[in-house]
N, C-alpha and C positions, 0 to 999 in steps of 0.2 A: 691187741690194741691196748694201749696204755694212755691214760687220763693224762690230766697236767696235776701237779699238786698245787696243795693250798697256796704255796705264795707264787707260784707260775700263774695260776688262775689270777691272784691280785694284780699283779703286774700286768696279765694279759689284760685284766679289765681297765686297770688307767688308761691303756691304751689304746682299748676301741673305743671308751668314752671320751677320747679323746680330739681333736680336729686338725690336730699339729702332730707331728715328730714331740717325743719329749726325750729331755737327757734320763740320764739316770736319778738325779735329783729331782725332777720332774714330775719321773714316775716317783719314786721315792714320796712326795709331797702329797701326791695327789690318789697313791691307794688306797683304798682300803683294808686290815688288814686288823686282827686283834690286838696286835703288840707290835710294840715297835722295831723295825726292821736297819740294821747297820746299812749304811750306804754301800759298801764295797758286797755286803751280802746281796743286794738289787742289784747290783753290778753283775754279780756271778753268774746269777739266775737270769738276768736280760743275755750275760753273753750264752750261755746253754740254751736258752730260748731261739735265740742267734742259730745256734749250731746246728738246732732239732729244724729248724726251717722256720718257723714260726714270725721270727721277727723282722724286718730289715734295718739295715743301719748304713749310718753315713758319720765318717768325721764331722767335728765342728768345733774346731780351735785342738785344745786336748782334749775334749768329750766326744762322746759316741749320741748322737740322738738317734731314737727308735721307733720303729713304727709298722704295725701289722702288718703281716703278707696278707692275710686273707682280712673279712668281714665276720665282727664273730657270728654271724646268720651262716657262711659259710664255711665257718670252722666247724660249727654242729650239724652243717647237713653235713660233711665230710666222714666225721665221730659216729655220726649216722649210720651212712655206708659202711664203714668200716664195722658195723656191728651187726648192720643185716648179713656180710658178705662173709662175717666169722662162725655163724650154727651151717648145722647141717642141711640145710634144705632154705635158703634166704628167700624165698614164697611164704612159706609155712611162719619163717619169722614175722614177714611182713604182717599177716594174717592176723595173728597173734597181738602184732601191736596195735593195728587201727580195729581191732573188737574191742581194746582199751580205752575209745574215745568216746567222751561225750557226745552228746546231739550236736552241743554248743560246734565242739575239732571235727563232727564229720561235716555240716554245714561247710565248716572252713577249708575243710579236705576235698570237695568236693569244688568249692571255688578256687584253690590250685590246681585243682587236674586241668580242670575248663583252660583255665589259663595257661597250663603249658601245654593243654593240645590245642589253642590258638597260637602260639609261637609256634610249634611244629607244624602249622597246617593239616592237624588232623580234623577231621568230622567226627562230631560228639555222636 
């Protein structure tokens, strides 16, 4: 499993902070990001972004505007998965993580389960 890098991450986040498609100037305007970034360099990174699955795109005159495939709530559950499903034993990793949580995430842990065993029609 491989991360996004720092300016994948920016540009991903103009993007779910976003409510529109944006071009690449757009995004460019609107990330955050510590130093200043070349447009054709946004450009580069949106089309790789592109490539990796990440983004979607549509013409619009001569621009590309862009706009998440996923929700980033479901790009991190995904990064998630993909990281319980990588050790030896993805129970044991589980384990491991939710002994990591506060009272505060198990509280919260526990009002997701509820909930998606009422979408599944399970009995608690």
């Amino acid at each position: 499993m491989k991360g996004l890098g720092e300016l994948e991450t920016a540009i991903m986040d103009a993007l779910w902070r976003s409510d529109e498609p944006l071009s690449v100037r757009g995004v460019r305007e609107t990330m955050v990001y510590d130093r200043e970034v070349a447009y054709t360099t946004v450009m580069t990174v949106a089309d790789i972004l592109f490539h990796k699955g990440l983004l979607e795109r549509e013409k619009a005159g001569r621009a590309w505007t862009y706009w998440p495939r996923e929700t980033h709530a479901e790009y991190t559950a995904r990064m998630m998965d993909e990281v319980f499903s990588t050790g030896p034993d993805p129970g044991v990793t589980l384990l491991r993580f939710v002994e990591r949580f506060s009272d505060e995430d198990m509280a919260r842990f526990h009002r997701v389960l509820a909930q998606v065993r009422d979408r599944r029609g399970i009995a608690s």
